[in-house]
C-alpha positions, 0 to 999 in steps of 0.5 A: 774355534775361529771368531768371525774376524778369523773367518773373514780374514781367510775368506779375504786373504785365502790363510790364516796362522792359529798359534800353539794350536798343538802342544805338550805331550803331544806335539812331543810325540809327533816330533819324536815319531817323526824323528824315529821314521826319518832314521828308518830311511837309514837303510833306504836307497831310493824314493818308495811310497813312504820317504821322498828323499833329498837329491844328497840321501844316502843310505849311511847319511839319510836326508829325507825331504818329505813322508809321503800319505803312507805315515797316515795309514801306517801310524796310528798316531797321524791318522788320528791327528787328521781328526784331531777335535782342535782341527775339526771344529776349525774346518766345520767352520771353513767347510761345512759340517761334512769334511773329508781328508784329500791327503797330506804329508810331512815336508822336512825342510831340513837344516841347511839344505832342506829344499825349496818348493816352487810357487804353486797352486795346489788346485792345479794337482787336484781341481774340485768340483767347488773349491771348499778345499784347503790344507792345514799346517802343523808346524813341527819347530818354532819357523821363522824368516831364516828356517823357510816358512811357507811364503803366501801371495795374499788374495791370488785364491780369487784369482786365475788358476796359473799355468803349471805346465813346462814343454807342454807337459804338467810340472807343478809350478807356475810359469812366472813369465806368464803372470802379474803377480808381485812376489815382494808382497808374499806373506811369510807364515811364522810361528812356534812350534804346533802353530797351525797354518791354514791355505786355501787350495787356489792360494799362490804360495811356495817356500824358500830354501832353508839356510838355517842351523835349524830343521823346519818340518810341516804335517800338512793335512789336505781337507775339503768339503765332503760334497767337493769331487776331484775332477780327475775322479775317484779311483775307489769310491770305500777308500775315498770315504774311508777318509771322512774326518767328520759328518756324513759322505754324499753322491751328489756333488756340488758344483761350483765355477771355479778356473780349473786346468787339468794336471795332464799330461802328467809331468814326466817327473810324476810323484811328489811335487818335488819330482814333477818340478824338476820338469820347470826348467824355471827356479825362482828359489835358490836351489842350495846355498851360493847358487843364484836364482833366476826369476 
């Protein structure tokens, strides 16, 4: 459980980091698991609903840059880990007593050429009817400075939601000319192997390129309160709470004020969040070794 300091930290500051939250057999079998579905990508050529797969993939040499929400259906294994007791009893205490699942994935961020992720919000992929909405972390490896931990901008969840357009069409990152944010004063989320992260889903945040000898992989989990609607609607209301991780689903949604802009146009490049930034046009983050950024 979080004391009440915890809980006030995230409210002020949008995250927090719960050390060691997983560990032994367990964290043991979420990292072998992950090994044993990324050497599957062996025989796969091109991105499907399971493997986002790195610019430099090959069949022969499989570099695979995110699990897409298809691990949660087919592994058992990952779907009980979105209601793992440890994390649950945490949300409650963030959410409410009625918390479903959004949808989550695992980022790879593979030794030496795991690729960065822009600064974003994740509210502009999926805006709410109130913003009770926020993602986990679980960090697969000991993350530190050099293995591209996640980089957050303490308290921007109170903040606009930024323009994550490119040519007049969304791209999933922020248009940084467009803002007066200070991102010497991003916050890097560290911590040994099963340390959870926790960011709210208006928080400015993004991750570096990887430049270390050591993989840094993240199960994020999506959560928000259950009486939290996506604005962009529910396509299939059994599967929708299909994904309740606790307490009872409703009809009736609470709506609260929040800066929304829709995720529309979609981006040309539409998928995963590394597809739709393809469209930016603008790179903050060095992309591979040795080639310079632009801010």
């Amino acid at each position: 459980m979080l004391t009440d300091r915890q809980i006030e930290d995230y409210r002020r500051d949008g995250y927090l980091v719960i050390p060691r939250l997983i560990y032994g057999e367990q964290l043991a079998e979420l990292r072998a698991l992950t090994d044993r579905i990324v050497a599957e990508a062996r025989g796969v050529e091109a991105n499907d609903d399971l493997y986002d797969l790195e610019p430099s993939h090959s069949p022969a040499l499989p570099r695979v840059r995110r699990l897409k929400p298809a691990i949660f259906k087919r592994y058992a294994f990952f779907h009980a880990l979105v209601r793992e007791p440890r994390i649950v009893a945490i949300l409650q205490q963030l959410l409410g007593p009625s918390v479903r699942q959004y949808g989550g994935k695992l980022n790879m961020k593979s030794a030496a050429y795991g690729s960065p992720v822009e600064w974003h919000q994740d509210w502009a992929f999926y805006p709410h009817t109130n913003d009770d909405v926020l993602a986990t972390g679980i960090y697969l490896d000991d993350c530190d400075h050099d293995n591209g931990p996640l980089l957050v901008l303490p308290g921007t969840h109170h903040g606009p939601t930024y323009d994550h357009h490119a040519d007049g069409r969304f791209c999933g990152a922020m248009n940084l000319a467009d803002c007066d944010l200070d991102f010497s004063k991003a916050v890097p989320l560290m911590g040994p192997a099963g340390s959870m992260t926790i960011h709210h889903a208006r928080l400015v945040h993004g991750s570096a390129l990887n430049r270390s000898n050591r993989q840094r992989r993240l199960l994020l989990h999506e959560y928000t309160a259950a009486d939290a609607f996506p604005l962009m609607g529910v396509a299939d209301f059994d599967e929708f709470n299909s994904r309740m991780v606790v307490g009872e689903p409703t009809v009736e949604p609470r709506i609260r004020p929040a800066p929304v802009r829709l995720p529309l146009p979609p981006a040309n490049h539409q998928g995963s969040i590394y597809e739709n930034q393809r469209g930016t046009g603008r790179r903050f983050f060095e992309t591979f070794a040795g080639q310079s950024h632009a801010h």
